[in-house]
C-alpha positions as CSV (number, residue, x, y, z in Angstrom):
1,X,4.9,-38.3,28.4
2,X,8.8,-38.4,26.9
3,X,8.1,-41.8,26.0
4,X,4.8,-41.3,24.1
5,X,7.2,-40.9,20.8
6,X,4.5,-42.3,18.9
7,X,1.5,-40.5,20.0
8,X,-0.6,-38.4,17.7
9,X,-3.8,-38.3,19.3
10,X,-4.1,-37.0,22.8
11,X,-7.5,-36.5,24.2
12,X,-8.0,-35.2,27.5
13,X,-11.2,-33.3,27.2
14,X,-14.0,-33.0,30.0
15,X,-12.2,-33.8,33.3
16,X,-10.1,-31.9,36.5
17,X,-7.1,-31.9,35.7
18,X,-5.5,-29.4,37.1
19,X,-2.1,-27.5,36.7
20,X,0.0,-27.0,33.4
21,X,-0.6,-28.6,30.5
22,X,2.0,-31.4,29.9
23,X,5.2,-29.6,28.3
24,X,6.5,-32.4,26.6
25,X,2.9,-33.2,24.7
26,X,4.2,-33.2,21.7
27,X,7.9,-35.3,22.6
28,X,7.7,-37.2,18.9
29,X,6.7,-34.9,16.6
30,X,3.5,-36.7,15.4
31,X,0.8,-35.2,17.4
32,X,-2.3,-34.6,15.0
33,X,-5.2,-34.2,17.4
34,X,-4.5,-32.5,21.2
35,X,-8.0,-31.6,23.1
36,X,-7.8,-30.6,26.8
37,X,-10.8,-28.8,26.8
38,X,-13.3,-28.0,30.0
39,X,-10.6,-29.1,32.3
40,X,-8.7,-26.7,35.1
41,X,-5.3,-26.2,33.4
42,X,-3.5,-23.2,34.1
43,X,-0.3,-21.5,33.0
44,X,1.0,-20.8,29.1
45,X,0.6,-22.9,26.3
46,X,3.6,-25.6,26.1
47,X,6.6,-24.6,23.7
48,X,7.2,-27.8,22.8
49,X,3.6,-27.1,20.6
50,X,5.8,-24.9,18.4
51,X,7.8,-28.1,17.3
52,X,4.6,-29.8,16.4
53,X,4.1,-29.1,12.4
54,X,2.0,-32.3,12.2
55,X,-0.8,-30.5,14.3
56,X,-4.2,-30.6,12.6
57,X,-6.7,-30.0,15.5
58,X,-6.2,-27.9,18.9
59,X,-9.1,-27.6,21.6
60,X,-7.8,-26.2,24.5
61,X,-11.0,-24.0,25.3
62,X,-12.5,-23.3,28.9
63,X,-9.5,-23.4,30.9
64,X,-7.7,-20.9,32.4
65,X,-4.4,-20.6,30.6
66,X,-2.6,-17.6,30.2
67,X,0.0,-15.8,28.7
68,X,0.6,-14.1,25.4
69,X,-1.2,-15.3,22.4
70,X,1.4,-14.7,20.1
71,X,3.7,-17.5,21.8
72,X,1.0,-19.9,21.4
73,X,0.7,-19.3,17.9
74,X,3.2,-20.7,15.2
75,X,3.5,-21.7,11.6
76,X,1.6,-25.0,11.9
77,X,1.0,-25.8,7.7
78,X,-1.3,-28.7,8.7
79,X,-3.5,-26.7,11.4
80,X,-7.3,-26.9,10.5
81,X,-9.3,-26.3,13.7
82,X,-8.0,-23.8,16.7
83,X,-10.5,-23.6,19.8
84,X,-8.8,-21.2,22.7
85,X,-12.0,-19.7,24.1
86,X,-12.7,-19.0,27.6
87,X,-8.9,-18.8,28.8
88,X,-6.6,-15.7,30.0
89,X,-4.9,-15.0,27.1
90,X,-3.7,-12.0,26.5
91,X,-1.4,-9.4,24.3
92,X,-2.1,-8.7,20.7
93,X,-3.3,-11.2,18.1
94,X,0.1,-11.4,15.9
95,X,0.0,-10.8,12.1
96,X,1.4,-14.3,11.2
97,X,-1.8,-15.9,12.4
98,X,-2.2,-15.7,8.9
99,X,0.1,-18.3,7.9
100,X,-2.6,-20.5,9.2
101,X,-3.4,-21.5,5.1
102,X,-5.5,-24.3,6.0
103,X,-7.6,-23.1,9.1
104,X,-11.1,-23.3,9.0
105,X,-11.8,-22.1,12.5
106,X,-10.4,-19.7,14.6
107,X,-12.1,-19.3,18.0
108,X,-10.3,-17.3,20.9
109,X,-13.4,-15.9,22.2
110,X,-13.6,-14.8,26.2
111,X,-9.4,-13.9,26.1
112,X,-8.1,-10.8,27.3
113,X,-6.7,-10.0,23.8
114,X,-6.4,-6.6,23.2
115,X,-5.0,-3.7,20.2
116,X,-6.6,-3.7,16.6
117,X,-7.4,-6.8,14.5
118,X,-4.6,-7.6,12.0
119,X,-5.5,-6.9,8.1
120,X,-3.5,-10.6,7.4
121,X,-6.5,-12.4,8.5
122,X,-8.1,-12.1,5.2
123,X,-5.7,-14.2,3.9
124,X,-6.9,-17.1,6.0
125,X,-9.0,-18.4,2.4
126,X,-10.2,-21.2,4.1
127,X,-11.6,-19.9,7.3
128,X,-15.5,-20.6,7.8
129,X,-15.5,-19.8,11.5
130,X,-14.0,-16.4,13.1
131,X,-15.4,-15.9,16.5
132,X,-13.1,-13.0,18.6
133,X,-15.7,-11.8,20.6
134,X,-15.8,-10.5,24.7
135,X,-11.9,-9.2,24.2
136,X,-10.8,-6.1,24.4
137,X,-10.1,-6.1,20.6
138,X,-10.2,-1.9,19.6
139,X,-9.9,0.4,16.5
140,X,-11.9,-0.1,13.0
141,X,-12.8,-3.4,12.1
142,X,-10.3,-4.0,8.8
143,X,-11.7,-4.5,5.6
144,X,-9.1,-7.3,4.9
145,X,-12.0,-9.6,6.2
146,X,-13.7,-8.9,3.5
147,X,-11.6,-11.4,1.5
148,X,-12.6,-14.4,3.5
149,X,-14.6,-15.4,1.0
150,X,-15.6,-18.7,2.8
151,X,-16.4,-16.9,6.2
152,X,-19.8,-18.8,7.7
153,X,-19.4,-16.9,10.8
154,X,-18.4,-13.6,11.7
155,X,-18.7,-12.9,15.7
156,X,-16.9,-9.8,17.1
157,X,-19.4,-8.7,19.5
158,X,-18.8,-7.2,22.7
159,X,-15.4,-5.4,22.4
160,X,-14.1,-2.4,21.7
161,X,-13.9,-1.4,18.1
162,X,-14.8,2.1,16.9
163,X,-15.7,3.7,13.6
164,X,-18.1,2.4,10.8
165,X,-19.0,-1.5,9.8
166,X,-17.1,-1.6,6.7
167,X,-19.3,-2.2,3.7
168,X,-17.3,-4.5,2.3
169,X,-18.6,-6.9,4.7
170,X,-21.3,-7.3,2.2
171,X,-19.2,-9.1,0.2
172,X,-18.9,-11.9,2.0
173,X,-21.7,-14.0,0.4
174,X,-21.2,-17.3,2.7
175,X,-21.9,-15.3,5.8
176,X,-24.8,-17.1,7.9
177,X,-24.0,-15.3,11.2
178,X,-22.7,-12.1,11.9
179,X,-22.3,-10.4,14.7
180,X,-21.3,-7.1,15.8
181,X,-23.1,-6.2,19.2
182,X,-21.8,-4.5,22.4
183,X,-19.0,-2.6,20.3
184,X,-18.8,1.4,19.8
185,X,-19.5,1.5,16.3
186,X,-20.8,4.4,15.0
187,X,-22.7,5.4,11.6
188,X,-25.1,3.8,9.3
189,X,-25.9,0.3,8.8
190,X,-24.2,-0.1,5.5
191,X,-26.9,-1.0,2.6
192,X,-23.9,-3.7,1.5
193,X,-25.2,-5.7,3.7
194,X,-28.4,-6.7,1.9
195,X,-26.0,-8.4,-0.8
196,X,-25.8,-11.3,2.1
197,X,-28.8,-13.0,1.1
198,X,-28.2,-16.2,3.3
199,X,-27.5,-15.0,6.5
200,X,-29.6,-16.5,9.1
201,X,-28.5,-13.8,12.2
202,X,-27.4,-10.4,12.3
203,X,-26.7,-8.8,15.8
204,X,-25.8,-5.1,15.6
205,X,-27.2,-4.5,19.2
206,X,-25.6,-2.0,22.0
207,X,-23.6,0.2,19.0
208,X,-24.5,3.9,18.4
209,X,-25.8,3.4,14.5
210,X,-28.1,5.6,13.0
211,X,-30.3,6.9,10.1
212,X,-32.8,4.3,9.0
213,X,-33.2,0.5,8.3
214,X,-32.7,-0.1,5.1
215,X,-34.9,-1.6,2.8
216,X,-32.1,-3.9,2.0
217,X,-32.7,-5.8,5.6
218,X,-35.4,-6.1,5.0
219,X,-35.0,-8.3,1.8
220,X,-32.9,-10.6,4.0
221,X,-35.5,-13.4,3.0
222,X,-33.1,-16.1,5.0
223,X,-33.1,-14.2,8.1
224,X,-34.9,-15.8,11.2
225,X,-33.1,-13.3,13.9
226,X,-32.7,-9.6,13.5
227,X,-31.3,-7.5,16.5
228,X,-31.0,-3.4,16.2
229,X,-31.6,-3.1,19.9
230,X,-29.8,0.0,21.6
231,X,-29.3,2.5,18.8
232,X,-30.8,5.8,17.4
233,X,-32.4,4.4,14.4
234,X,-34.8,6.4,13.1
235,X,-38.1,6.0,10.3
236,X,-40.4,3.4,9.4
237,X,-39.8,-0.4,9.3
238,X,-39.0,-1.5,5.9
C-alpha cells in the first residue's frame, strides 16, 4: 500500500483476511477513517499508526491482535472514535490515553488489559462512550471518572476491581447505562446514585454489596432495567 500516498479512507471491515494488518496503512499521512473490523488479523497494531495525526476513526474490533496497548495508543489530536474490542491486547492502559481531547468513544472491551484504571481518563471531556469491560482491570474504580461529564455509558463489568462504587459516580448526570457487574466490589450501593435521573440500565450484579436498596433507586423514574442479582442486600423493596 506504499503507493496509496493519497488514501484517507481505508475500509476493510467484515471479511477473512487473515495475517497482520498492513504496516504501511498509513504511508501518506492522510488516513482519516481505517476499519478492519470482524476480519482474522493477527499480530500488533502497525507503528506506522503512530505517524498518522490525521486519524479521526479506528475500528479494529473482533480480531485477534495482540500486544501491548500502550504501543497502540498515541497522541492522535483529531481521534474521535476508538473500537479495539474483542482482541488480545494486553499490558496496562497508559495514562496518556488522556490526550485523546476529542474522543467520544473508547471501547477496548474483551482485551487482556490488566493493573488499575488511570485517574487521566477524566480528562477525556468529550467521551460519551467508555466500555472496559471482561479485562482483568483491578483496584478501586477512580473517582476521576467522575468528571466525564458527558459519559452516556459507563460499562466496567466483569473484571476485577475491589473496594466501594465511588459516589461520585452520581454525578455524572448524562449517564444512561452503567454497569458494574461480575467485579468484587464491596459496600453499599451509594445513595448518589439516585441523582442519575435518566439512566435507563443499571447492572450491579455478581458484587458483594450490602445494606438496603435505597429509596433513591427507586426514584429512578427512567429506568427500564434494574439488576441487584448476587449480593447480600437486605430489607424491603423501596
Amino acid at each position: 500500500m506504499n503507493n496509496l500516498t493519497q488514501l484517507m479512507s481505508l475500509q476493510l471491515a467484515s471479511n477473512s483476511f487473515v495475517g497482520n494488518l498492513p504496516p504501511d496503512v498509513c504511508s501518506g499521512g492522510l488516513l482519516e477513517n481505517f476499519t478492519a473490523r470482524s476480519n482474522f488479523f493477527t499480530g500488533p497494531i502497525p507503528q506506522s499508526l503512530k505517524n498518522c495525526s490525521t486519524l479521526f476513526r479506528v475500528r479494529l474490533e473482533n480480531n485477534q491482535l495482540t500486544g501491548d496497548i500502550s504501543d497502540a495508543l498515541d497522541t492522535y489530536p483529531n481521534l474521535n472514535y476508538l473500537d479495539l474490542s474483542y482482541n488480545k491486547l494486553h499490558r496496562m492502559l497508559p495514562a496518556r490515553i488522556a490526550q485523546y481531547n476529542n474522543l467520544t468513544l473508547l471501547r477496548i472491551s474483551n482485551n487482556n488489559i490488566s493493573g488499575a484504571l488511570p485517574s487521566e481518563l477524566g480528562n477525556m471531556k468529550n467521551l460519551n462512550v467508555l466500555d472496559l469491560s471482561t479485562n482483568h482491570l483491578s483496584r478501586g474504580i477512580t473517582k476521576g471518572l467522575a468528571k466525564l461529564k458527558a459519559l452516556f455509558e459507563l460499562s466496567l463489568e466483569n473484571n476485577e476491581f475491589t473496594g466501594s462504587i465511588p459516589p461520585e459516580i452520581g454525578t455524572i448526570l448524562t449517564l444512561r447505562s452503567l454497569s458494574l457487574s461480575k467485579n468484587r466490589l464491596v459496600g453499599p450501593i451509594p445513595k448518589q446514585l439516585g441523582n442519575c435521573i435518566d439512566i435507563l440500565s443499571l447492572n450491579l450484579s455478581g458484587n458483594e454489596l450490602h445494606d438496603s436498596i435505597l429509596v433513591e433507586i427507586g426514584s429512578l423514574r427512567s429506568l427500564g432495567s434494574l439488576d441487584l442479582s448476587g449480593h447480600s442486600l437486605v430489607g424491603e423493596i423501596p
